[in-house]
C-alpha positions as CSV (number, residue, x, y, z in Angstrom):
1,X,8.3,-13.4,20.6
2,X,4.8,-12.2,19.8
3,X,3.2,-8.7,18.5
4,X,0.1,-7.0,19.2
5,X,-2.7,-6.9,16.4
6,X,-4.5,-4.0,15.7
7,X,-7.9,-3.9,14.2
8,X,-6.9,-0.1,13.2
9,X,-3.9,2.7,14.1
10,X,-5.9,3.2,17.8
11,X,-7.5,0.2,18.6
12,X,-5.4,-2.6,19.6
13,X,-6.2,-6.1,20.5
14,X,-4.1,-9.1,21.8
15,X,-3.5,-11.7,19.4
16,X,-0.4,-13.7,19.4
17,X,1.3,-13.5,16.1
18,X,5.0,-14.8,15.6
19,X,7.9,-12.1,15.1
20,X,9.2,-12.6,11.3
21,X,12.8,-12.1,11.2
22,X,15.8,-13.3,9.2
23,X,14.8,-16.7,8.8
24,X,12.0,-19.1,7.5
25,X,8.5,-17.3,7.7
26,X,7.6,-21.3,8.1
27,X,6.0,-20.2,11.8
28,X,3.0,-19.1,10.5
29,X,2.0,-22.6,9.7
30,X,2.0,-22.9,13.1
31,X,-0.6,-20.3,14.2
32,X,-3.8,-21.5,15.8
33,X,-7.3,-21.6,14.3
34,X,-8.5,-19.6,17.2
35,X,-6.2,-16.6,16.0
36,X,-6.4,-17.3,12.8
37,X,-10.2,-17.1,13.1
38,X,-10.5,-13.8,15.2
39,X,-8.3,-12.1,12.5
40,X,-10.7,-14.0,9.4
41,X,-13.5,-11.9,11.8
42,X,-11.6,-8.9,11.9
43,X,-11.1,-9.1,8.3
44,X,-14.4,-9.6,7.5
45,X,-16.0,-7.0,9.9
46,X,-13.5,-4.5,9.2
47,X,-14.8,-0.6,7.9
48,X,-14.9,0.6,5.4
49,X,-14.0,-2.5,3.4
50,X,-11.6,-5.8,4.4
51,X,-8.4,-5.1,6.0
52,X,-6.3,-5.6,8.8
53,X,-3.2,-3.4,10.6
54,X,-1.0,-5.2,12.3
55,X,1.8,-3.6,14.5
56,X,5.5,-6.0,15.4
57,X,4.5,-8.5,12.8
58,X,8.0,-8.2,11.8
59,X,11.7,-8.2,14.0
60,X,12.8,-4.6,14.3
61,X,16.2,-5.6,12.8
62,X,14.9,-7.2,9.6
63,X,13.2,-3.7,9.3
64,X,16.0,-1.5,10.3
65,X,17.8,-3.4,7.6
66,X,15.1,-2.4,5.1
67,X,15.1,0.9,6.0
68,X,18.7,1.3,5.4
69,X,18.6,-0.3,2.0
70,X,16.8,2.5,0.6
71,X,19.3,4.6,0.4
72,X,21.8,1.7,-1.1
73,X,19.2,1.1,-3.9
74,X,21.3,2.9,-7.2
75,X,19.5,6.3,-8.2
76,X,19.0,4.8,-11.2
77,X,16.9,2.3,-9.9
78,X,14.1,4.9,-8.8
79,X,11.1,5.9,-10.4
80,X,9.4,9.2,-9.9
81,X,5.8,10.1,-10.3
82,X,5.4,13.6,-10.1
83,X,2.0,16.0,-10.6
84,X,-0.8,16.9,-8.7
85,X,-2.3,13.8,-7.9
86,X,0.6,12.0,-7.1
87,X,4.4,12.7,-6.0
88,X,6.4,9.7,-5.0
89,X,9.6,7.3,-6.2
90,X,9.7,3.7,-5.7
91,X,12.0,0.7,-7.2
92,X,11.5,-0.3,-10.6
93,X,10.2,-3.4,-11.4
94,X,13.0,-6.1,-11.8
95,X,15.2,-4.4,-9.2
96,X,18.2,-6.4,-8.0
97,X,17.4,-5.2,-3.9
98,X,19.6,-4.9,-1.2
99,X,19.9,-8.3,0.8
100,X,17.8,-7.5,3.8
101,X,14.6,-5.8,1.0
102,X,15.3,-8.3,-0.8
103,X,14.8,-11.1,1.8
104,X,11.4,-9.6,3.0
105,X,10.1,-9.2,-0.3
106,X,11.1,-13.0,-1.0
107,X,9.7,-14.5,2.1
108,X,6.9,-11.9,1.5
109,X,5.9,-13.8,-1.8
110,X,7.1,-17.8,-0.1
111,X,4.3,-20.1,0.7
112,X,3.9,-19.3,4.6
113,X,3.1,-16.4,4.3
114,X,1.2,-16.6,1.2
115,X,-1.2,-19.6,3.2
116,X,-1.6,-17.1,6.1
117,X,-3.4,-14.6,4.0
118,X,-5.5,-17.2,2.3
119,X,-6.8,-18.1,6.0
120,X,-7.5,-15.3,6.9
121,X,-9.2,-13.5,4.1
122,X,-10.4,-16.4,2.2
123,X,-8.8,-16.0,-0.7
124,X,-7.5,-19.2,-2.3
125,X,-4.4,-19.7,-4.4
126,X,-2.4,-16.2,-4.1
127,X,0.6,-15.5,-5.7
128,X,3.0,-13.0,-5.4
129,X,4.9,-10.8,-7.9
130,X,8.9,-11.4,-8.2
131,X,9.4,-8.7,-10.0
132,X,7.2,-6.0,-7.6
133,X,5.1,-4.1,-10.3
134,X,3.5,-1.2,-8.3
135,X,5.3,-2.1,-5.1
136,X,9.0,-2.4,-4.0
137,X,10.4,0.6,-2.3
138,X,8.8,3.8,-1.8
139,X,9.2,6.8,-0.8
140,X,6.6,10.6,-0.7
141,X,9.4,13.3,-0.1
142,X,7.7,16.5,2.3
143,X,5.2,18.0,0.4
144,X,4.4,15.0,-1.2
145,X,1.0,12.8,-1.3
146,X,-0.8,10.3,-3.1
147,X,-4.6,11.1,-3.8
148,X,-7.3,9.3,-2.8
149,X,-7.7,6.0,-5.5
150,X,-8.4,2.3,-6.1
151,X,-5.7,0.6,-7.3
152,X,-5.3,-1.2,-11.2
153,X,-7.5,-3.9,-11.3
154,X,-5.0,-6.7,-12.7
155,X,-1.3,-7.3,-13.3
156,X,0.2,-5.3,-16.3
157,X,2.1,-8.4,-17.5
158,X,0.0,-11.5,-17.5
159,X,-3.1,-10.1,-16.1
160,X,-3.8,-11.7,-13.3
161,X,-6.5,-10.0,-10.9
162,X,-5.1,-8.0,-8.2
163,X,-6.4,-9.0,-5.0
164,X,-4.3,-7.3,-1.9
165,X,-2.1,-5.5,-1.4
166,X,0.6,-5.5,2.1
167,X,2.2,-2.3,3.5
168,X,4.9,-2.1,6.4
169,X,6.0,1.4,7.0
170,X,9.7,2.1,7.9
171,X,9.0,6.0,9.2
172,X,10.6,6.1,13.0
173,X,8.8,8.5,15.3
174,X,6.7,10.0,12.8
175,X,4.2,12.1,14.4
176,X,0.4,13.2,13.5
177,X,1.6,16.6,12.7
178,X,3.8,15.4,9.5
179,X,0.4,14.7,7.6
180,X,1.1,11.1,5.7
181,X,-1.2,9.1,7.3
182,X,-3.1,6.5,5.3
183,X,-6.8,7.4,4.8
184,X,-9.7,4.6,3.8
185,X,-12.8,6.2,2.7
186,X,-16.3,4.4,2.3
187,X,-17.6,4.8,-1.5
188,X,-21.1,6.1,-0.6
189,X,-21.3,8.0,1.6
190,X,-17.8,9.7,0.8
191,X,-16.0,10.0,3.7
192,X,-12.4,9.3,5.7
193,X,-13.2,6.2,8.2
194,X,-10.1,4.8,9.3
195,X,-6.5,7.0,9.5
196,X,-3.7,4.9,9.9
197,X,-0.5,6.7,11.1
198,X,2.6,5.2,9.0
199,X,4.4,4.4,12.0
200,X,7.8,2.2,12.3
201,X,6.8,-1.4,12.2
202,X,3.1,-1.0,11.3
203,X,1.7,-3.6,8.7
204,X,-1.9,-2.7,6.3
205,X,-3.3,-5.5,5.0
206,X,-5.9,-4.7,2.3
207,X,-8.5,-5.8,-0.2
208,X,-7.9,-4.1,-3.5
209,X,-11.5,-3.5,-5.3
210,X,-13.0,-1.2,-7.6
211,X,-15.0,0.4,-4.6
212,X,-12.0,0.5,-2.1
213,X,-10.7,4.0,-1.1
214,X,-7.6,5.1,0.0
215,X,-4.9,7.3,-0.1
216,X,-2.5,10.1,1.9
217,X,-4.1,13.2,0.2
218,X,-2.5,15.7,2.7
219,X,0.9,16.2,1.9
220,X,4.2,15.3,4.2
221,X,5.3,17.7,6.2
222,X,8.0,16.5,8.2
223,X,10.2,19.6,10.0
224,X,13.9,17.7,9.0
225,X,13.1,17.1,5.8
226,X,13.1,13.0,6.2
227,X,10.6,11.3,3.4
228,X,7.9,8.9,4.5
229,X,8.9,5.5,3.8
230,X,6.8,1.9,3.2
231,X,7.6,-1.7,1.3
232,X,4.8,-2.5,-0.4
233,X,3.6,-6.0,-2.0
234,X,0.5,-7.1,-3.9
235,X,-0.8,-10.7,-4.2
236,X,-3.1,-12.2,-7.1
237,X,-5.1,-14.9,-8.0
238,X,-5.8,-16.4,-11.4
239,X,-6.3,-14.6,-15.1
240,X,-8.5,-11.7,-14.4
241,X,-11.9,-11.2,-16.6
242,X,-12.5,-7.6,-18.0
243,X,-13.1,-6.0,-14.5
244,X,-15.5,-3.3,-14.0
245,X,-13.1,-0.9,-13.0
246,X,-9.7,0.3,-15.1
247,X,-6.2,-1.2,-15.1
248,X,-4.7,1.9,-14.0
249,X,-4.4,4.0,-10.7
250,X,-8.0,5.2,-10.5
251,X,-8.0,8.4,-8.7
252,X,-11.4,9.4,-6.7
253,X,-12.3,12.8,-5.9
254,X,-12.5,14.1,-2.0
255,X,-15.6,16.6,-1.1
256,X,-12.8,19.0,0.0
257,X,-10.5,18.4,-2.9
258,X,-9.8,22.4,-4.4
259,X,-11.0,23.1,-8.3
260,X,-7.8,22.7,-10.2
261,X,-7.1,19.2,-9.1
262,X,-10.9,17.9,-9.6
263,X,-10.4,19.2,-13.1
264,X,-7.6,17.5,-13.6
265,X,-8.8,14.0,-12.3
266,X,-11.7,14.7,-14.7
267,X,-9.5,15.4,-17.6
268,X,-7.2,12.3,-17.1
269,X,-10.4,10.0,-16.4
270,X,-12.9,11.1,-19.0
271,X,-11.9,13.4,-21.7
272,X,-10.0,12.6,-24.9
273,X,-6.4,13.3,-25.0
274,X,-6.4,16.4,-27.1
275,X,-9.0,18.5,-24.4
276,X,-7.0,16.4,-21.6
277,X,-3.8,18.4,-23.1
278,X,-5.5,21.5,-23.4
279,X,-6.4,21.2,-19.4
280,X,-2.8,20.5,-18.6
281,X,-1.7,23.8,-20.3
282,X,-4.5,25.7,-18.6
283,X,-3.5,24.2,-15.0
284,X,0.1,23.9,-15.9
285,X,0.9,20.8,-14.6
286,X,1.2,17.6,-15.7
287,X,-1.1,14.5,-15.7
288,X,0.6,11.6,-14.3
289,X,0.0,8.1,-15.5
């Protein structure tokens, strides 16, 4: 079986990737240079900064499975981010997963697939994260987003620097209309350049930097109710160094973003904690971590 690589959500090329399913990952070791190099081009020519979506990379089943393990994960296994910036749960870190989550997430981090990414970013010596810090599960229920951000420049625990991260979304039919879509935004000028629709199946693979954009700042609107789903992963390579940007979620504001919740990216960014609290009581919401 093969898939059909997409440079973005629209534009869709023809390069023969293997199906991932149930088993061994091991057939990405088998890929040819000439693929692996036309995605190492498409990586490296891709705007606004490096990354690649892929659509079929992995068997439908394996997915399905994934998708029902969400709601077999124990509620107290859920963590919930919840102001204006940000409104979402995902697995805690250290989750014992469901058997199919917990397969992908395993072969996610194996070797195979950990040597694929290497070619075709360049990136030597990744290494995944067992315990998913900032990924696992999630979930945005409707009326929920995710502002626009770079993501924490290093691992919490032993600090090494974060270098990608790897989305599949688990969303079946979901249509323009329902808002959710991924956004990537260049740094200067400030604008939206790729929208990627977080369709059933659909892999983002992406360069985490201090300068990298992105987020689903419009807020799910689906007309049943059903959240948007993903699995998410980030790789890493060595000990970071002090980066130049912060080991948190670094939220970035949008030129359309309304008053109150520039205000309160200011006051969570750049004021000391007692004026940050006084801008919570005045907007009366809290600021999320």
């Amino acid at each position: 079986m093969v898939n059909a690589f997409a440079l973005t959500a629209e534009t869709h090329h023809d390069y023969a990737l293997p199906v991932l399913g149930a088993g061994d990952w091991c057939a990405l070791d088998r890929i040819g240079t000439d693929r692996l190099a036309a995605l190492r081009h498409a990586w490296q020519t891709a705007d606004p900064f490096p990354h690649l979506v892929i659509d079929g990379l992995f068997d439908p089943g394996l997915l399905a499975g994934v998708e029902r393990d969400f709601d077999a994960v124990n509620e107290a296994d859920w963590r919930e981010s919840r102001h204006r910036l940000q409104r979402k749960r995902g697995t805690t870190p250290g989750v014992t997963l469901p058997d199919a989550a917990r397969h992908y997430f395993d072969q996610l981090a194996g070797a195979p697939m950990r040597r694929f990414l290497s070619a075709i970013t360049g990136i030597e010596s990744l290494s995944g994260d067992p315990d998913l810090v900032n990924g696992g599960l999630h979930q945005v229920p409707g009326g929920g987003s995710f502002e626009l951000h770079v993501d924490f420049a290093f691992h919490p625990m032993d600090r090494r620097k974060t270098r990608l991260a790897m989305i599949t979304y688990l969303n079946r039919g979901w249509l323009a209309d329902w808002e959710g879509a991924l956004e990537l935004w260049s740094w200067k000028p400030r604008e939206r350049r790729v929208s990627i629709l977080p369709e059933f199946g659909r892999t983002l693979i992406m360069e985490v930097g201090p300068r990298n954009v992105h987020g689903h700042p419009r807020s799910v609107r689906t007309p049943d109710g059903r959240p948007r789903r993903s699995a998410a992963a980030y790789f890493y390579t060595e000990r970071a160094r002090e980066e130049p940007w912060k080991n948190v979620t670094g939220y970035i504001d949008r030129p359309d973003a309304p008053l109150d919740q520039r205000a309160i990216r200011f006051a969570q960014a750049a004021l000391p904690s007692a004026i940050a609290r006084g801008a919570r009581r005045l907007f009366g919401r809290r600021l999320g971590a």
